[in-house]
C-alpha positions as CSV (number, residue, x, y, z in Angstrom):
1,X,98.6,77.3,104.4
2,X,99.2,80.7,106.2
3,X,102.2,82.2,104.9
4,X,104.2,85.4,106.1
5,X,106.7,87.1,104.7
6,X,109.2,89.1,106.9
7,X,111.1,91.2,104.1
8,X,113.9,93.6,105.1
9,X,117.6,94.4,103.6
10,X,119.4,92.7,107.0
11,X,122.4,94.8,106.5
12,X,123.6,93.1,109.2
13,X,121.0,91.2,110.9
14,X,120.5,92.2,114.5
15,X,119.3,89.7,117.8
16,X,116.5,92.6,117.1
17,X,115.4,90.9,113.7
18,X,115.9,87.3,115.2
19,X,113.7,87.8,118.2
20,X,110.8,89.4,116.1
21,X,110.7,86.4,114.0
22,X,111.0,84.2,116.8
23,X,107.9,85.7,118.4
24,X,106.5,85.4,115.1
25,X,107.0,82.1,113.6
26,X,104.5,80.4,115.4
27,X,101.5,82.4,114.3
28,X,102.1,81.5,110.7
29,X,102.7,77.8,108.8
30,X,106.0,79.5,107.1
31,X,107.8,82.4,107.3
32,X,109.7,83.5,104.3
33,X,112.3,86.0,105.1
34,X,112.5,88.3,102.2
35,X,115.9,90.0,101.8
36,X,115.5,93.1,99.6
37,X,117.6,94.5,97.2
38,X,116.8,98.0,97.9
39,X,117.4,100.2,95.3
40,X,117.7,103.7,97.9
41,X,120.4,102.0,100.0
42,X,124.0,101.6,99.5
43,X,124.6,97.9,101.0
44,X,127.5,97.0,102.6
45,X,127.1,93.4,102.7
46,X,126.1,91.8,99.4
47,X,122.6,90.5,99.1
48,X,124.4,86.8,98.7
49,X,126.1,87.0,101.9
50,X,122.8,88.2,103.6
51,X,120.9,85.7,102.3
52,X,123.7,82.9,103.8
53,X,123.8,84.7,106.7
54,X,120.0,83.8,107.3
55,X,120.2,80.8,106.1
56,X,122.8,79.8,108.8
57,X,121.0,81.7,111.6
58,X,117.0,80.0,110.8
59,X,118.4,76.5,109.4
60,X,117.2,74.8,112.5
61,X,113.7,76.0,111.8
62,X,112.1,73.8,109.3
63,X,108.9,77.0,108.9
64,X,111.6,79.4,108.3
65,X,112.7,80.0,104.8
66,X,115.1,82.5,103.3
67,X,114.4,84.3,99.9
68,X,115.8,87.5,98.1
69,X,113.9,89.5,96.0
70,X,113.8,92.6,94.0
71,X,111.0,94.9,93.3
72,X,107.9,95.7,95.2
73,X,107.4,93.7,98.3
74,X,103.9,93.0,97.5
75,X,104.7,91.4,94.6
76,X,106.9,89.1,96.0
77,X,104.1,88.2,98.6
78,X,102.6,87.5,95.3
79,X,105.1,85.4,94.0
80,X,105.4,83.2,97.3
81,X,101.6,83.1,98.1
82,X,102.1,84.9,101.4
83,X,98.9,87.4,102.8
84,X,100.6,88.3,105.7
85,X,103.7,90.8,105.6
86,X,105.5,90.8,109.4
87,X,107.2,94.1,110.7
88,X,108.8,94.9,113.3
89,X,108.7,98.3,115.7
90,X,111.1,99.6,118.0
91,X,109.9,103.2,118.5
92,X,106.9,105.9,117.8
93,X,109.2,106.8,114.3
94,X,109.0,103.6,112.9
95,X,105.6,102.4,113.4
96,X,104.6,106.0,111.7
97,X,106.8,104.9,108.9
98,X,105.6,101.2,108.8
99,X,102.4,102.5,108.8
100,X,102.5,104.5,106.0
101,X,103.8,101.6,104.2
102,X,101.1,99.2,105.2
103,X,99.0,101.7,103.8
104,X,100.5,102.2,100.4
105,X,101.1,98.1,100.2
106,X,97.2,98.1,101.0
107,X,96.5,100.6,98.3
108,X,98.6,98.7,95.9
109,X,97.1,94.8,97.2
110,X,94.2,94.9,100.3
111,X,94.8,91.3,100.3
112,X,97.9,91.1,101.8
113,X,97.8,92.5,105.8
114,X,100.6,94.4,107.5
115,X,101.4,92.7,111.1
116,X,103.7,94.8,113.5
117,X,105.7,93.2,116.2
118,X,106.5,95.2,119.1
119,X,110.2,95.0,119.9
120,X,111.3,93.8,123.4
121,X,112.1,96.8,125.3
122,X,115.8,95.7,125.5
123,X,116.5,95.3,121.6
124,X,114.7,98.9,121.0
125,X,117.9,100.6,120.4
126,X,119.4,98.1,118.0
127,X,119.4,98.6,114.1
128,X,121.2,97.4,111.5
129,X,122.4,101.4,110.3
130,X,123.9,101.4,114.3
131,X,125.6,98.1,113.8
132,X,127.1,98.8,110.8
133,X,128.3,102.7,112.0
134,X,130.2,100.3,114.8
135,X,131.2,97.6,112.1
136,X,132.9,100.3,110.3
137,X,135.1,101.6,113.1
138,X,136.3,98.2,114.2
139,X,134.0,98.4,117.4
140,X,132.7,94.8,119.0
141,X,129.7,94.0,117.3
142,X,128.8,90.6,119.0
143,X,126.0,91.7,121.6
144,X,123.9,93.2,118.2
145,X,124.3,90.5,115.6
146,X,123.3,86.1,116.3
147,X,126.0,84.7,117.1
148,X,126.1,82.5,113.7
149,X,126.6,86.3,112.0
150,X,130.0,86.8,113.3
151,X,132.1,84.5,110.8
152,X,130.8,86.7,108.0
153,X,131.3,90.2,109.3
């Protein structure tokens, strides 16, 4: 079985996020969605909420499975039995940063291969640090987030 995980914090999580592992989910048996408790970031939603979050916006989607996890992200691929780890990138700056991941998650496991995702041109300027900036001043979020999102933000 060909398993993938797509890890990320999803602080919220964009259209951005959805239409990367929509693109994706086909290439693999299961995707797990890792949410990550990461350690560097002050969340604003909690990892619980995320997680249901997910689980509302993927639960028609049988392949699609939602996980948190703390710790290094190759040793939850571990844990779940996934080789593959999905990324997603929007702009020259992040695939320079995913890169240099995917190199230090190949140092530290060369099983487990880094597959980046292009985003559609029109999702490129969406993030979850830009949503949350116009969560925080009250702006209208709803062209950003999936529309099964907006009950929890």
């Amino acid at each position: 079985m060909k398993i993938a995980l797509f890890p990320g914090s999803f602080d919220p999580v964009t259209v951005a996020h959805v239409d990367i592992l929509q693109r994706s989910v086909s290439l693999f048996d299961k995707v797990v969605i890792g949410v990550g408790a990461n350690s560097t970031k002050q969340a604003m939603l909690p990892l619980e909420t995320r997680v249901k979050i997910l689980e509302n916006v993927f639960r028609y989607d049988a392949r699609i499975e939602v996980q948190a996890y703390h710790g290094l992200t190759v040793d939850f691929c571990k844990e779940i039995g996934a080789l593959y780890m999905i990324r997603g990138i929007r702009t020259v700056s992040d695939f320079e940063y995913e890169k240099a991941i995917a190199q230090m998650n190949h140092e530290l496991d060369p099983e487990i291969e880094s597959i980046f995702i292009l985003s559609n041109p029109g999702y490129s300027s969406i993030s979850s640090t830009i949503v949350r900036d116009i969560l925080r001043h009250k702006g209208d979020i709803s062209k950003f987030v999936p529309p099964e999102a907006m009950k929890f933000l």
